[in-house]
N, C-alpha and C positions, 0 to 999 in steps of 0.2 A: 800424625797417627798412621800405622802400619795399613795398608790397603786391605783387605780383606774379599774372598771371590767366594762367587757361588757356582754352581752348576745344572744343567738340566740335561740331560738323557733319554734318547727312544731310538727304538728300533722300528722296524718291518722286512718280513723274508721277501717281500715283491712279487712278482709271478713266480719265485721259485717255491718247489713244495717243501721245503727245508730253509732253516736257520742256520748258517757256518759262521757269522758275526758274533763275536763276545767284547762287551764293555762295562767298565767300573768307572765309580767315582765315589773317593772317598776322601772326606778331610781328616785330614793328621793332625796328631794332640797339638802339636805347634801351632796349627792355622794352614800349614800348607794346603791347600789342593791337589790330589793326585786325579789324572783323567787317563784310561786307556781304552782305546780299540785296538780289537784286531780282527782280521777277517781270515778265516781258515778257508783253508785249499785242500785236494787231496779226497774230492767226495763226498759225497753228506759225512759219512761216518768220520773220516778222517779229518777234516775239514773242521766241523763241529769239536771234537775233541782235542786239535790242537790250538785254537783260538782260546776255547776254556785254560787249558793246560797255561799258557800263554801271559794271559789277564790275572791268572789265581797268580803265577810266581811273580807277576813285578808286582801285586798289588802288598803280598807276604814278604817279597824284599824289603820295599819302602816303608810300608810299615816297622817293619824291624829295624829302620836305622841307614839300610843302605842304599846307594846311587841309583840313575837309571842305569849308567854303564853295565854295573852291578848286575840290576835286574834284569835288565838284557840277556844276558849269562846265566841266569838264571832261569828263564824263561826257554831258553835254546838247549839248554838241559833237560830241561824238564819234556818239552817235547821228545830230545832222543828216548828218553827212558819210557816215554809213552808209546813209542812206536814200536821198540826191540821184541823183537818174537813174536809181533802180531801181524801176519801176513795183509790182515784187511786193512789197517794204518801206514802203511808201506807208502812212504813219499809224501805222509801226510806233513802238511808247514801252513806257517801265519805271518800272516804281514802282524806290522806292530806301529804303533805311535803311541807312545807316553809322554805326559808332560806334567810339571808342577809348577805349582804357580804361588809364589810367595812376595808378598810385597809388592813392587811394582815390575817384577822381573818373572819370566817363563823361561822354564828351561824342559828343554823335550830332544828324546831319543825318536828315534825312526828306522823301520826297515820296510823295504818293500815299496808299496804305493799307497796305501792309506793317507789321505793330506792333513796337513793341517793349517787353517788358513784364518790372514787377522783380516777381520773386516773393520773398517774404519769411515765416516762418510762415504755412505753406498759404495765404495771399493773395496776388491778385496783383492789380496795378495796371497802367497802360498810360501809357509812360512819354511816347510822341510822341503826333502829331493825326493821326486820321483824315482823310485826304484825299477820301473816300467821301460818298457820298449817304447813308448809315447814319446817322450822327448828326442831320441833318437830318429824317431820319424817323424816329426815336426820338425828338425835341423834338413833335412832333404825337403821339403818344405819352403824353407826359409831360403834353399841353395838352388832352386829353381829346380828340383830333381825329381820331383813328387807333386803332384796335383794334390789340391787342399780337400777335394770330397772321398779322393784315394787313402788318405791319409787318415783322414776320421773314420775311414769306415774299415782301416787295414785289421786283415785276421790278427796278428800280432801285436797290435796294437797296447791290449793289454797284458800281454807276458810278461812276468816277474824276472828281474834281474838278478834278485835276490829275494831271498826268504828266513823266517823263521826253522830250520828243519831239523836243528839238533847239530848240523855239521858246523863247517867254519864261516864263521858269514864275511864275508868283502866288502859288503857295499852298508856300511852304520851312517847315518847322519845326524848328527848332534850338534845343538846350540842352545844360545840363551838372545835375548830380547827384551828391553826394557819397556814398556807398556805405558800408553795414554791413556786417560782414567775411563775416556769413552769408545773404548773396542770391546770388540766380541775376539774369539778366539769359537772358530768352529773347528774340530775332530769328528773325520769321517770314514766310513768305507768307502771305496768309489762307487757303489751306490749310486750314491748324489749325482755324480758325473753325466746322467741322464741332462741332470740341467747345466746351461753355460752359466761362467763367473757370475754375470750378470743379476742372472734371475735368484743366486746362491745368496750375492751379498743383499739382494733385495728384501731375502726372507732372515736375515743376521738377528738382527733386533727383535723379533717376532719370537713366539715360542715357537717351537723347535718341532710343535705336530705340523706346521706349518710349511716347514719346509720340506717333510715327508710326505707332507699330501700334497705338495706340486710335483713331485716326484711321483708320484703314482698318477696324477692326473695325466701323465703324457702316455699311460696307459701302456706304455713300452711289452711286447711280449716276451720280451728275454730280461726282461727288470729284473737282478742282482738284490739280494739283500742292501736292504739301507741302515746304517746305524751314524745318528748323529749327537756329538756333547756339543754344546755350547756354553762358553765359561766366560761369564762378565764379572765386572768390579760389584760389591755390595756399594748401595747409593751411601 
């Protein structure tokens, strides 16, 4: 019998007085599962309206029939056409992470740094590429060049390599993944990233307010919107 997945969903804006995070989840007449976040940049206003902008075209692609690739392209159009001639939207962009899940297999686009990550017996792993300055400063790290408390705490830390923004994008990351019957698959903003792997995969199996409110428990004053899906097998 064909596996079949479900999904759960939540948000919270954090310490910020604004929402820039938009996510769907929606199953297709087939059985697939579609799952997207994205986290908007560019200021409340711009930020908010591109991540919307964003989430509607891949969810309107794949519903219609077509790829993530697709919807990608989709999505990065749709942003330009939101920005043109509105000087308060200027530079506005989204990260992205879309996946579908059919059968025993996930397949997910990505841009930016939104993760997506299988958790499996209390480990977890990170399934897409960081689009961030993060790993770049973690490699000087690893090459004796950079101190570890310099590194986590560097301003650029999390600057985008790439984005959502209507222009040409360089940096897509795409795959597929065959799946064991007992993972999670968590889709995030980085948000989350207040907490390490650890305390992330500790809250996988758990509903999903669950891992929003260890995130808020660390009280953080610059706490980032949080949006989390998490997509398990049906038993």
């Amino acid at each position: 019998m064909t596996a079949r997945w479900r999904g759960e969903g939540r948000q919270h804006q954090g310490a910020r007085p604004y929402q820039e995070d938009s996510w769907a989840l929606k199953e297709l007449a087939d059985g697939t599962l579609l799952a997207v976040v994205a986290d908007g940049m560019g200021g409340h206003a711009g930020g908010a309206v591109a991540s919307k902008l964003v989430v509607e075209a891949v969810v309107k692609t794949v519903e219609g029939g077509g790829g993530l690739a697709e919807a990608l392209q989709a999505a990065n159009s749709a942003v330009g056409r939101g920005s043109a001639g509105k000087s308060e939207l200027t530079g506005m962009g989204s990260t992205l992470v879309a996946a579908t899940l059919k059968g025993e297999e996930v397949h997910w686009i990505s841009v930016g740094d939104s993760p997506l990550y299988l958790a499996s017996r209390g480990k977890l792993s990170r399934l897409n590429a960081d689009h961030s300055m993060a790993p770049q400063i973690d490699s000087l790290v690893k090459r004796g060049m950079m101190a570890p408390e310099v590194a986590a705490n560097h301003p650029g830390r999390h600057t985008l390599r790439d984005a959502v923004m209507g222009q040409a994008i360089t940096l897509i990351d795409e795959g597929r993944r065959q799946l064991d019957a007992d993972v999670q698959l968590l889709m995030c903003s980085d948000g989350v990233h207040t907490l390490d792997d650890g305390e992330i995969a500790a809250h996988a199996a758990k509903p999903v307010v669950g891992l929003i409110e260890a995130v808020l428990a660390r009280q953080s004053p610059h706490q980032d919107n949080i949006t989390v899906i998490k997509l398990e097998r049906l038993a």
